[in-house]
TORMI-731591 format. One record per residue: residue number from 1; residue in three letters; x, y, z of N, C-alpha, C in turn. Coordinates in Angstrom, 2 decimals. Example, Ala and Ser with C-alpha at 12.3 -4.5 7.8 and 13.67 -1.06 7.14 Angstrom:
BEGIN
{site 1,"ALA",{13.19,-5.69,7.80},{12.30,-4.50,7.80},{13.20,-3.30,7.80}}
{site 2,"SER",{12.85,-2.25,7.08},{13.67,-1.06,7.14},{12.90,0.03,7.87}}
END
This chain:
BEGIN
{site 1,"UNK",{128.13,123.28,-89.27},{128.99,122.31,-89.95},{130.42,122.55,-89.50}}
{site 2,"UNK",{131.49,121.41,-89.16},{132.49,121.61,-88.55},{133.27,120.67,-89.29}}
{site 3,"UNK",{134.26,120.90,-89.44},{135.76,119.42,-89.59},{136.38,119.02,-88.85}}
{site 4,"UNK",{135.92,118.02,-88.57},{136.95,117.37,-87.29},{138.14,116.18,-87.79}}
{site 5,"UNK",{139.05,116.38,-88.04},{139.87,115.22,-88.20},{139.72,114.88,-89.95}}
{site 6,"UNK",{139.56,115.23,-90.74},{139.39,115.63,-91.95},{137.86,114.55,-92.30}}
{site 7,"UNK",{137.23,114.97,-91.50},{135.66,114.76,-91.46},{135.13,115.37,-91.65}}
{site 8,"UNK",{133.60,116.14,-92.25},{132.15,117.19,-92.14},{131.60,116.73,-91.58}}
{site 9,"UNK",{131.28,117.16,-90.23},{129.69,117.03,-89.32},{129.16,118.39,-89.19}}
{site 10,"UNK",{127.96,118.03,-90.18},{126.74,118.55,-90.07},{125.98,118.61,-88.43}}
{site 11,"UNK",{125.29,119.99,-87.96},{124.72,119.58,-86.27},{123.76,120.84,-86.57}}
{site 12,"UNK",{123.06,120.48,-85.59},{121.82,121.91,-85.65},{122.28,122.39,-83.63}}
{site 13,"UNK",{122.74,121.46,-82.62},{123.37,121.94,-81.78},{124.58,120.79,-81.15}}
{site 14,"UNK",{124.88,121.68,-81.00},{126.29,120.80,-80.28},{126.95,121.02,-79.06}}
{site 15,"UNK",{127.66,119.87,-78.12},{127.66,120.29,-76.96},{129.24,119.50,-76.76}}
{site 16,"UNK",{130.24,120.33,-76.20},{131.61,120.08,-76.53},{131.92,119.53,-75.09}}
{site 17,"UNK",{132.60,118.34,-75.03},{132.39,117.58,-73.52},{133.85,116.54,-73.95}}
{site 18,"UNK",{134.88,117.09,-74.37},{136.01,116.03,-74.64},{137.05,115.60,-73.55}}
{site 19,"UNK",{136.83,116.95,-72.51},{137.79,116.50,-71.53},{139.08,117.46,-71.45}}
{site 20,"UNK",{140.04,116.96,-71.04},{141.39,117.56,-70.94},{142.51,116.24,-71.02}}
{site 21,"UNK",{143.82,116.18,-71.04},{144.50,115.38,-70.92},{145.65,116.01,-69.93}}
{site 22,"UNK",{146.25,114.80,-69.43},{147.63,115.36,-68.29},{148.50,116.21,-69.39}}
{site 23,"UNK",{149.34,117.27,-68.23},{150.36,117.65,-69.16},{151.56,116.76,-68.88}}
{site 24,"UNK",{152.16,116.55,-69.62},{153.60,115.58,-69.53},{154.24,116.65,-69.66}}
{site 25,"UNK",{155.03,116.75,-68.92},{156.42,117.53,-68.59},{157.49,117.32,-68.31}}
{site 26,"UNK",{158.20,117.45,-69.50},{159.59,116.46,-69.76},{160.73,117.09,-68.78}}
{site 27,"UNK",{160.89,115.78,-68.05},{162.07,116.08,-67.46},{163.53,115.60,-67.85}}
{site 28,"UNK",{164.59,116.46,-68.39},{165.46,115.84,-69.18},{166.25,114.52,-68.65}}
{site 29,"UNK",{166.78,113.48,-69.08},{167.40,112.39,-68.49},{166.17,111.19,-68.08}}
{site 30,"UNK",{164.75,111.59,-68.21},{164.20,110.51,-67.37},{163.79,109.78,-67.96}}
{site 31,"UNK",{163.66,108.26,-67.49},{162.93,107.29,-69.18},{161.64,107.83,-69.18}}
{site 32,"UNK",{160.94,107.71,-70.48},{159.52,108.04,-70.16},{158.58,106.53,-69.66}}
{site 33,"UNK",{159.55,105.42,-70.11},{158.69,104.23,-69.47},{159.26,104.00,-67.81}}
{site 34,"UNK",{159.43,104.86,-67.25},{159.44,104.87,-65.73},{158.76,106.29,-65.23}}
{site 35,"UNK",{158.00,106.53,-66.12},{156.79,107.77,-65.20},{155.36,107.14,-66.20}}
{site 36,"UNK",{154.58,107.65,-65.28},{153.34,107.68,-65.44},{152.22,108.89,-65.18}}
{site 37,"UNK",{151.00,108.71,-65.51},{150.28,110.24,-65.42},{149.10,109.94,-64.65}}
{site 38,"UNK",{148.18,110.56,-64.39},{146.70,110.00,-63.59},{146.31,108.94,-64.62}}
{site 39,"UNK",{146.53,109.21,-65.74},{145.62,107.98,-67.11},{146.66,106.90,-66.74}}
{site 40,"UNK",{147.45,106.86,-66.91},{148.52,105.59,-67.20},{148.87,105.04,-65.60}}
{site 41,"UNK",{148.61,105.51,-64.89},{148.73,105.00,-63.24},{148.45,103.86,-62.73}}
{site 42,"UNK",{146.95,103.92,-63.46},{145.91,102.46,-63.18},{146.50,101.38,-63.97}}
{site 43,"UNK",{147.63,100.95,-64.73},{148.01,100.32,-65.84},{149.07,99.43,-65.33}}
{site 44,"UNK",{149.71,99.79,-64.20},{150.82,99.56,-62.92},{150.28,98.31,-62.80}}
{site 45,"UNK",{151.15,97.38,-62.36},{150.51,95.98,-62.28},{151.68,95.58,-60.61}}
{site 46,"UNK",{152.05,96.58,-60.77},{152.95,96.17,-59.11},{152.97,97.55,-58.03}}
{site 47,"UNK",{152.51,97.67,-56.68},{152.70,98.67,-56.39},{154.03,99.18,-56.16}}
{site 48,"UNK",{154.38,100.33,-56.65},{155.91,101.23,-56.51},{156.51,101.03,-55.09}}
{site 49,"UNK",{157.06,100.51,-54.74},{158.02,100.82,-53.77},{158.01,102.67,-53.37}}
{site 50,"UNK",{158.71,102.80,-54.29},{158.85,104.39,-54.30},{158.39,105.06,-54.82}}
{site 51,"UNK",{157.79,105.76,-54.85},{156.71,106.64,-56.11},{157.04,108.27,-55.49}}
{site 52,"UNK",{157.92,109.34,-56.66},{158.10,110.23,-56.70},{156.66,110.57,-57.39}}
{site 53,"UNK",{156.21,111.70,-57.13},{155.36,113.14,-57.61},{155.69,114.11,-57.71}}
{site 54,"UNK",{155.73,114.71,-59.06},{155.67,116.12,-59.43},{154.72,117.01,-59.86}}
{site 55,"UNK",{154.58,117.54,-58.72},{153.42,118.05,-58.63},{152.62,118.38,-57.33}}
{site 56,"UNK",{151.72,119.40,-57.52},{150.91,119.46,-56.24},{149.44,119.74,-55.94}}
{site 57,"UNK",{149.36,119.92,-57.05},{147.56,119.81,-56.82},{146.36,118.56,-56.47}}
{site 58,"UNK",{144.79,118.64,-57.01},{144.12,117.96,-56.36},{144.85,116.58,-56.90}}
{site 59,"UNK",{145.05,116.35,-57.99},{145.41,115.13,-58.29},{146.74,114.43,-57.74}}
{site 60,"UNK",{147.85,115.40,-57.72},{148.94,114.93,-57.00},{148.64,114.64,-55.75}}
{site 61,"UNK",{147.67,115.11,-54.97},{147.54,115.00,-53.26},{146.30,113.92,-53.34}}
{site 62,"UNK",{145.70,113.65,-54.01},{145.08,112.70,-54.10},{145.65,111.05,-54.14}}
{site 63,"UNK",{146.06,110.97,-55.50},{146.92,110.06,-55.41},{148.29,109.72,-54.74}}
{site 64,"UNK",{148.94,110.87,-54.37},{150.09,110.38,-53.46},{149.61,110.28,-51.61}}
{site 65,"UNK",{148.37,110.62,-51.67},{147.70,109.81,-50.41},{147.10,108.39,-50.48}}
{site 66,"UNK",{146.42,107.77,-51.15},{145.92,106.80,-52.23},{147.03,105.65,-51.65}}
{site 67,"UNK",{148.62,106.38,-52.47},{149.49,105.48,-52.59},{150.44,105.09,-51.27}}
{site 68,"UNK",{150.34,106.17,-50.64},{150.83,106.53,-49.27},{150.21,105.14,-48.37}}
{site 69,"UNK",{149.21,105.43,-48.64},{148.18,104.26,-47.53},{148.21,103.28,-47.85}}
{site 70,"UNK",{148.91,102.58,-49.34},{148.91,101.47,-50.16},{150.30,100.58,-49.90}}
{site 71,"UNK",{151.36,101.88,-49.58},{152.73,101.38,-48.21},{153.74,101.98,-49.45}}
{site 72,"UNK",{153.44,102.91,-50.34},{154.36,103.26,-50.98},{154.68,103.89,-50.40}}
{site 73,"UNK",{156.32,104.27,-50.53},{156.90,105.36,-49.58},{157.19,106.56,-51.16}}
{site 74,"UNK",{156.03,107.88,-50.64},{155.71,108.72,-51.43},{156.27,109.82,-51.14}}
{site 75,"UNK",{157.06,110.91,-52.54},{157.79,111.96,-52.12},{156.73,112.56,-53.15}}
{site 76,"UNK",{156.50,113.60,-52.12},{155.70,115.03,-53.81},{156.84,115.84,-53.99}}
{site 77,"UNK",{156.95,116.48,-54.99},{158.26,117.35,-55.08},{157.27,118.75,-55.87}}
{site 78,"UNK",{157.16,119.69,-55.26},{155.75,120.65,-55.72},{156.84,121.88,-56.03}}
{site 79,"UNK",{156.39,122.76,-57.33},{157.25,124.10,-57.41},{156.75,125.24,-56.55}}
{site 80,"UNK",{155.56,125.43,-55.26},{155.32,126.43,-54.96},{155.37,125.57,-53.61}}
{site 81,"UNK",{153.84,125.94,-53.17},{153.00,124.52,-52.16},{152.09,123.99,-52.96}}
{site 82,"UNK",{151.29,122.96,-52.02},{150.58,122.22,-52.28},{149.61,123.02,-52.27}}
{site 83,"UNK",{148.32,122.55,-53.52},{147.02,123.24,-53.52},{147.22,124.43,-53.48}}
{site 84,"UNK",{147.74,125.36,-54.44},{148.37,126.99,-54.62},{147.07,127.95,-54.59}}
{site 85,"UNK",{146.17,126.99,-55.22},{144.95,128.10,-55.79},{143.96,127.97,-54.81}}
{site 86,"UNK",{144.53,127.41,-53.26},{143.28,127.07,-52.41},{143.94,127.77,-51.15}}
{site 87,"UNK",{142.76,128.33,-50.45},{143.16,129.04,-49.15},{144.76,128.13,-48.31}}
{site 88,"UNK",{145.18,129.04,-47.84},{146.65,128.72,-47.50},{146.30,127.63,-45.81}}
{site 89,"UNK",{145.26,127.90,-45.20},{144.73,127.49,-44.24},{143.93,125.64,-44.18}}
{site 90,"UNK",{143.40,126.06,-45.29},{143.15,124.69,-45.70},{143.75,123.68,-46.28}}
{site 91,"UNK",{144.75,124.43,-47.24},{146.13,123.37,-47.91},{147.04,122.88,-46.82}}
{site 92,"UNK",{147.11,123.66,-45.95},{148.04,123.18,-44.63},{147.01,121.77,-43.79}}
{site 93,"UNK",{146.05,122.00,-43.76},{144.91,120.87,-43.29},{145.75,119.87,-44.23}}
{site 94,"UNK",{145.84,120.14,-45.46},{145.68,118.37,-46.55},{147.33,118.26,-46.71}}
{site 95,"UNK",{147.79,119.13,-46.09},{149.38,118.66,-46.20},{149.58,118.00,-44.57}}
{site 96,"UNK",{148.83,118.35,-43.48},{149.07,117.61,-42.63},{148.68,115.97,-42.39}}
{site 97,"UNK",{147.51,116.38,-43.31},{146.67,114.89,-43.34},{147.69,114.25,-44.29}}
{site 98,"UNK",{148.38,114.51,-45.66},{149.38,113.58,-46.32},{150.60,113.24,-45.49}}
{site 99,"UNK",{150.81,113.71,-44.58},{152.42,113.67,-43.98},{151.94,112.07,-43.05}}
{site 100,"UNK",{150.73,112.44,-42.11},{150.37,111.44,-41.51},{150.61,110.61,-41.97}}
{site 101,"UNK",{149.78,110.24,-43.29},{150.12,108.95,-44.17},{151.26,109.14,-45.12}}
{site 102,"UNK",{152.25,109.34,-44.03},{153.62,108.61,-44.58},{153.97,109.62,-45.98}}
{site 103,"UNK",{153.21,110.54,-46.43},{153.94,111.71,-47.56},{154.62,112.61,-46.84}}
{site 104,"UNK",{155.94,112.25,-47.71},{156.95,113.59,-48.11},{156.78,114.20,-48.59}}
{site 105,"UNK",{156.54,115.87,-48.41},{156.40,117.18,-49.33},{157.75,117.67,-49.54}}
{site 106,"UNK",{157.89,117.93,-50.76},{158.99,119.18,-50.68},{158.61,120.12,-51.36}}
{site 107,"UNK",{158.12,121.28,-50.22},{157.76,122.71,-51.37},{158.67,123.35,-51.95}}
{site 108,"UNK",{158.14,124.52,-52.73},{159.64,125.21,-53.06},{160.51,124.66,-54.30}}
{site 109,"UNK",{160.15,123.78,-54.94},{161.68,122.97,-55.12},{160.72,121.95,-56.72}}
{site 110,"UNK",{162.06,122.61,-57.32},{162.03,122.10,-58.82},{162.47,120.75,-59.01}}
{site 111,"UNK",{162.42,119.69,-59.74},{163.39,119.02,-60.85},{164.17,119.40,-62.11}}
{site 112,"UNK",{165.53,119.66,-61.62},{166.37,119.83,-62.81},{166.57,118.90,-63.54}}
{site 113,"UNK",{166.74,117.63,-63.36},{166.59,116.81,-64.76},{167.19,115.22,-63.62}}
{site 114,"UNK",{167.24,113.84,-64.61},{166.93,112.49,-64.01},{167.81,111.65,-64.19}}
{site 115,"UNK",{168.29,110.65,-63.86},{168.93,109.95,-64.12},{168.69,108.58,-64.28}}
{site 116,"UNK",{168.22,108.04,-65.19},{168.02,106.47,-64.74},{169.42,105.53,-64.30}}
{site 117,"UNK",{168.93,104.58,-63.94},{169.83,103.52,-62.94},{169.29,102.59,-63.18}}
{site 118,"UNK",{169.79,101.39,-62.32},{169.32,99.70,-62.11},{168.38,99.63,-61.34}}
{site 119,"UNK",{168.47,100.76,-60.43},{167.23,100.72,-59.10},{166.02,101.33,-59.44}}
{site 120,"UNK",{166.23,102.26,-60.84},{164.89,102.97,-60.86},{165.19,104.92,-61.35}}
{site 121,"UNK",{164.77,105.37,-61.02},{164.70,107.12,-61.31},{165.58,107.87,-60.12}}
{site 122,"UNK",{166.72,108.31,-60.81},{167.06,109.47,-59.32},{166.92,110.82,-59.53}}
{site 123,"UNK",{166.13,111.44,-59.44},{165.67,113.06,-59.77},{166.89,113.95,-58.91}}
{site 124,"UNK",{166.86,114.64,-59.40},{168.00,115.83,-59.08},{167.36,117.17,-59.19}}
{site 125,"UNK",{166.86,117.75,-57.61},{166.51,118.91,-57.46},{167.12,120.14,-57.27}}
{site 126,"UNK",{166.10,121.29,-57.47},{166.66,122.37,-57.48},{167.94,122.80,-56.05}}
{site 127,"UNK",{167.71,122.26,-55.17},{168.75,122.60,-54.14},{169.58,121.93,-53.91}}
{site 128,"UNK",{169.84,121.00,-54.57},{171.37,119.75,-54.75},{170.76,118.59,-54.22}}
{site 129,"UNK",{169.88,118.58,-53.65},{169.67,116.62,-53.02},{169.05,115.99,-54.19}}
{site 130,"UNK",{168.66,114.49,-54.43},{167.89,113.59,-54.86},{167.34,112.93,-54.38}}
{site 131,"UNK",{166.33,112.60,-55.17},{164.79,111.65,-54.98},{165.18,110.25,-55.77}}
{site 132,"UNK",{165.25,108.99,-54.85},{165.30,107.96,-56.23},{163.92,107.55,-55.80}}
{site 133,"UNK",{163.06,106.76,-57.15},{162.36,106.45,-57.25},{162.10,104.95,-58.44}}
{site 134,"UNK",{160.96,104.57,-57.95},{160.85,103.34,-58.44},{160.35,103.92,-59.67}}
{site 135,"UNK",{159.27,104.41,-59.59},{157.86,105.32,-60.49},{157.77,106.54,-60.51}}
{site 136,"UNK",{158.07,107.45,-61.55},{157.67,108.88,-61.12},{155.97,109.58,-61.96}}
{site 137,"UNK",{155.55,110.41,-60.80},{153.98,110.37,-61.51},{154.02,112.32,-61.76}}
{site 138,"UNK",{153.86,112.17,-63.11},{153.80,113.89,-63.79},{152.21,113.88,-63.29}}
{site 139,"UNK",{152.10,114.77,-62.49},{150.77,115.54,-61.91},{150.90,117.13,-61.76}}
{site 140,"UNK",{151.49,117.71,-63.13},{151.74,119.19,-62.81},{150.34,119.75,-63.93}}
{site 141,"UNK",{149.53,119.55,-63.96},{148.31,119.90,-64.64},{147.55,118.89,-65.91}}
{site 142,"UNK",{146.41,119.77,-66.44},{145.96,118.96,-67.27},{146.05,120.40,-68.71}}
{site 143,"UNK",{145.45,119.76,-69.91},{145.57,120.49,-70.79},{144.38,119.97,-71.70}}
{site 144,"UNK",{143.51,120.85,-72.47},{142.21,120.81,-73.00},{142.33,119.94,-73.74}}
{site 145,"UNK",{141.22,119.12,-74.34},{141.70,118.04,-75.58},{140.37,118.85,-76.44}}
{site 146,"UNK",{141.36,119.67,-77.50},{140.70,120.58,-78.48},{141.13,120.58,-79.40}}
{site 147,"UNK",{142.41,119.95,-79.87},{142.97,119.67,-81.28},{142.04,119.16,-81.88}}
{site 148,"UNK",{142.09,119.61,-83.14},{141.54,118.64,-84.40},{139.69,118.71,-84.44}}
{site 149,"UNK",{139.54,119.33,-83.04},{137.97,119.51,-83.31},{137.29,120.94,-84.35}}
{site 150,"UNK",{138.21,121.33,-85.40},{137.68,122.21,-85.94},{137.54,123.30,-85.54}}
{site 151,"UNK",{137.40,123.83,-83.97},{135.88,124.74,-83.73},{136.23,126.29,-83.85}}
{site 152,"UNK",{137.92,126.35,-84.43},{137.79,127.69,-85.57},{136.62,128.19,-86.58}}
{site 153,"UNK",{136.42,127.05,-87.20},{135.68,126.99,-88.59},{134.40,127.25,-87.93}}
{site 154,"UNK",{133.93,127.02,-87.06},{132.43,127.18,-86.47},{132.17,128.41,-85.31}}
{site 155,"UNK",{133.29,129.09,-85.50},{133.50,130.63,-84.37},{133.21,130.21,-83.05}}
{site 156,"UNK",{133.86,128.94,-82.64},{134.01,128.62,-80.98},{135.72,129.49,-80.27}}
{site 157,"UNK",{135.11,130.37,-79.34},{136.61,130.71,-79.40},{137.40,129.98,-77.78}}
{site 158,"UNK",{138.31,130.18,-77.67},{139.08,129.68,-76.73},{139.95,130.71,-76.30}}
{site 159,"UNK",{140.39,130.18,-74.86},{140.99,131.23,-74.18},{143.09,130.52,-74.93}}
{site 160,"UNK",{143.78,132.16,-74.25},{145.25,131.32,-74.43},{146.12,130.07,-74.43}}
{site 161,"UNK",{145.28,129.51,-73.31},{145.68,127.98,-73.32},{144.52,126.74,-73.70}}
{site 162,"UNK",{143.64,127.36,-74.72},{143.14,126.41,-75.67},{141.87,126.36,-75.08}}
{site 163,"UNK",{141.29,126.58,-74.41},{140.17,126.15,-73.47},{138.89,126.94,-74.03}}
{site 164,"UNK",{138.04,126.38,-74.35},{136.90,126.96,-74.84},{135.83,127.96,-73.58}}
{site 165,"UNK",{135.91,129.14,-73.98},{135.01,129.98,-73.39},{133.61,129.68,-73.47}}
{site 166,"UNK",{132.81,129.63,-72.22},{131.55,129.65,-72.48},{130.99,131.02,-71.22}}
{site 167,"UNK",{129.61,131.34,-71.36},{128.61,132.25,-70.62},{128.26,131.81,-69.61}}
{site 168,"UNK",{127.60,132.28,-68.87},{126.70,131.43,-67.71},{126.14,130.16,-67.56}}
{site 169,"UNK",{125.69,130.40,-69.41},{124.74,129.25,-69.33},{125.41,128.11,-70.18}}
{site 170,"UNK",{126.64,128.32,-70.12},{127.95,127.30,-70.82},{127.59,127.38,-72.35}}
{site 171,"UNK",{126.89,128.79,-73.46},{127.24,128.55,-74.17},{128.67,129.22,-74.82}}
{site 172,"UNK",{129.28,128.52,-75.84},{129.96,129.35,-76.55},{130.03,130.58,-77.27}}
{site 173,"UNK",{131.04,130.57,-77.94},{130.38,132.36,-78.38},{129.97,131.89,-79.82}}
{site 174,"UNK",{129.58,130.33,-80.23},{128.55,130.28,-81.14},{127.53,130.19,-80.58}}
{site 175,"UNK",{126.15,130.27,-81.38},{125.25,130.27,-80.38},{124.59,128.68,-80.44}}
{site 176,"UNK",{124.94,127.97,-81.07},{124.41,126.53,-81.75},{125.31,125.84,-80.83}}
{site 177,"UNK",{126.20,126.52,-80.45},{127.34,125.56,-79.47},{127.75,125.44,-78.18}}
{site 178,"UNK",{127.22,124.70,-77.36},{127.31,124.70,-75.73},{128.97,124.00,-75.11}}
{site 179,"UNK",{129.35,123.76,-73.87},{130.66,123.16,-73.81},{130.73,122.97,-71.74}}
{site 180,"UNK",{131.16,121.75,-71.52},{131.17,121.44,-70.67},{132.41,120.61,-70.31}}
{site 181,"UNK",{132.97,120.54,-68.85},{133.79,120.21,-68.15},{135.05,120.54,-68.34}}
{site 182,"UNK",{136.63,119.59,-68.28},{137.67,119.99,-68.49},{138.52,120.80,-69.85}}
{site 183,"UNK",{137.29,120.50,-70.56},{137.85,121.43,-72.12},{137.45,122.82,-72.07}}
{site 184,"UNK",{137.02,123.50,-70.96},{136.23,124.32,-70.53},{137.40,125.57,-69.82}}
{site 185,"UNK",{137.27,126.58,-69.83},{137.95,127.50,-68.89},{137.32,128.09,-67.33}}
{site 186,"UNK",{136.66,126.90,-67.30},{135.88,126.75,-66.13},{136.56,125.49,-64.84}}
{site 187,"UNK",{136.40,125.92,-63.81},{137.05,125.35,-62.57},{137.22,124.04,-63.26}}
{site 188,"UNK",{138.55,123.31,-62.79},{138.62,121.59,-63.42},{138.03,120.67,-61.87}}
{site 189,"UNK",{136.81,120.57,-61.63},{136.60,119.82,-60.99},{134.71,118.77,-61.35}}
{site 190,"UNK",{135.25,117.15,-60.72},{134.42,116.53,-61.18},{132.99,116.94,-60.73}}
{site 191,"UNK",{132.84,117.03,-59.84},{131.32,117.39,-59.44},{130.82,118.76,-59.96}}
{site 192,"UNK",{131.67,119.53,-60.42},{131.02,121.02,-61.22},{131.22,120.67,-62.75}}
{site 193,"UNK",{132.03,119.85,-62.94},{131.31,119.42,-64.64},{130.36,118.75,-64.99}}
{site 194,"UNK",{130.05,118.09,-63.53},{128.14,117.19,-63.92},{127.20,118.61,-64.08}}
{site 195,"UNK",{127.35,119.44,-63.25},{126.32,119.84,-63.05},{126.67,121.50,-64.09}}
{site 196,"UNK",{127.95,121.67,-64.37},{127.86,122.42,-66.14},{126.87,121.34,-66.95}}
{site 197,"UNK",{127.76,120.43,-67.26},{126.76,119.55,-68.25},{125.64,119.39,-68.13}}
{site 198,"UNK",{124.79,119.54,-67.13},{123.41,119.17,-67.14},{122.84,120.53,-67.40}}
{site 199,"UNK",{123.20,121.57,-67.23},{122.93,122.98,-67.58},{123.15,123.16,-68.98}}
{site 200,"UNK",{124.51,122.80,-69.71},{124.21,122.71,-71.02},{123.44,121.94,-72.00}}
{site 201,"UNK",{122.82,120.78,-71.45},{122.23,119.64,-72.34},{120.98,120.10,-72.43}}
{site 202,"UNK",{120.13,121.04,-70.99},{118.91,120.99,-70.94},{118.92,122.66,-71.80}}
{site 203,"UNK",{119.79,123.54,-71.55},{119.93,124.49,-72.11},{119.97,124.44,-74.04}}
{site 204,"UNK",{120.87,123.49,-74.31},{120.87,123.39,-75.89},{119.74,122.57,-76.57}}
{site 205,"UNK",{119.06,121.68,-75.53},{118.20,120.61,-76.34},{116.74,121.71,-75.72}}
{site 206,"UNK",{116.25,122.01,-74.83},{114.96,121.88,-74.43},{114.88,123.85,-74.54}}
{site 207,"UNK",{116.67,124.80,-74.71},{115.97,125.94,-74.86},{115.63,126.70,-73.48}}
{site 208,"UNK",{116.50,125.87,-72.51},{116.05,126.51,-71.46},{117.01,128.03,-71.18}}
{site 209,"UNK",{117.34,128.81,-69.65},{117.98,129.49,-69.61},{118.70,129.84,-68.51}}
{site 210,"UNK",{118.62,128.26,-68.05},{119.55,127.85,-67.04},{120.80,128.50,-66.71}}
{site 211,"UNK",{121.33,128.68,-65.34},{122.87,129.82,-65.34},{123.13,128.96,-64.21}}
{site 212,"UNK",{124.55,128.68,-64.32},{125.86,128.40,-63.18},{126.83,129.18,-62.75}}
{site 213,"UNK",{127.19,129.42,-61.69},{127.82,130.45,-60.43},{129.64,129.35,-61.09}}
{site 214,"UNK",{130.21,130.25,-61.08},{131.57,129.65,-60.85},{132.35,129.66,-61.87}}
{site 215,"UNK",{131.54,130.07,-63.35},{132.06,130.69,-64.33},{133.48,131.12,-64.63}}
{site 216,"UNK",{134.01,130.64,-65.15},{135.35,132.06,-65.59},{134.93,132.95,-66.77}}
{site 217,"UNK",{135.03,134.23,-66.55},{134.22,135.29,-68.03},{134.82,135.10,-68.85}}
{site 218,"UNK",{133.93,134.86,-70.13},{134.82,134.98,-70.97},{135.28,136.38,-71.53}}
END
């Protein structure tokens, strides 16, 4: 039995699959109705002229290639490099392939804060130049969507940044309670949360004792 949202659900098993949401990361001075996130992107009804990114991972290099090829003229503005948590050999592969299509990287290099204008967004970076932009897209991570689901009350625990721990076999450290994909402290990628989830569904419903490689321990 759990409270979610000042609800009681009763469950004999349960399987936690809510996702994550972007982090928004306020940059001081900037409107918030001139940025957008991976959710709010698709909502654009004109393509950007200019489309700043902050950010550098799969999603920032995704979509600022996407947009690149679409004739936006795309700046990433990343605080380390691109793809940090991926061999240094291969991120150089997907930074050469974005440059082709017309992306600007700038590693290294912060946003200190924004300015709006008539033309749009002018970001002001850490080393004195600016970025103006039509659109700016926050792609500096995602963050668990675990509020309000109770799962104190039901001894689901979570790591520091909210993310529910699971075992091999994706359960929690209840035992009635399984957990799959981005709410997970497990790799954030789409094709390894199908196949968590299908390990936890057949695991909590049928009892099996199914195990997945790629784990983070809890």
């Amino acid at each position: 039995m759990a409270e979610v949202e000042g609800r009681t659900i009763r469950f004999r098993q349960a399987l936690i699959a809510t996702g994550g949401a972007p982090v928004v990361t306020g940059v001081p001075g900037l409107d918030p109705g001139a940025s957008v996130t991976s959710e709010t992107i698709w909502e654009l009804e004109t393509l950007p002229g200019r489309l700043a990114i902050i950010g550098g991972g799969p999603i920032a290099c995704e979509l600022g290639q996407a947009f690149g090829r679409f004739g936006s003229e795309v700046t990433m503005i990343v605080r380390s490099r691109i793809l940090p948590r991926e061999d240094p050999d291969a991120a150089g592969l997907v930074r050469e392939a974005l440059e082709t299509d017309g992306v600007r990287i700038l590693e290294n290099t912060t946003v200190g804060n924004a300015l709006t204008t008539d033309a749009g967004s002018r970001l002001r970076l850490s080393d004195g130049s600016a970025v103006d932009a039509d659109t700016v897209l926050l792609a500096t991570g995602r963050t668990p969507r675990t509020a309000g689901l109770g799962l104190d009350r039901v001894g689901v625990s979570l790591d520091t940044d909210g993310r529910v721990i699971t075992d091999a076999g994706m359960m929690t450290s209840n035992p009635l309670v399984w957990a799959a994909g981005d709410v997970t402290a497990n790799p954030q990628f789409t094709h390894l949360a199908g196949v968590h989830a299908s390990v936890a569904a057949s695991n909590a419903v049928l009892g099996l004792k199914r195990r997945v490689s790629g784990t983070v321990p809890g």
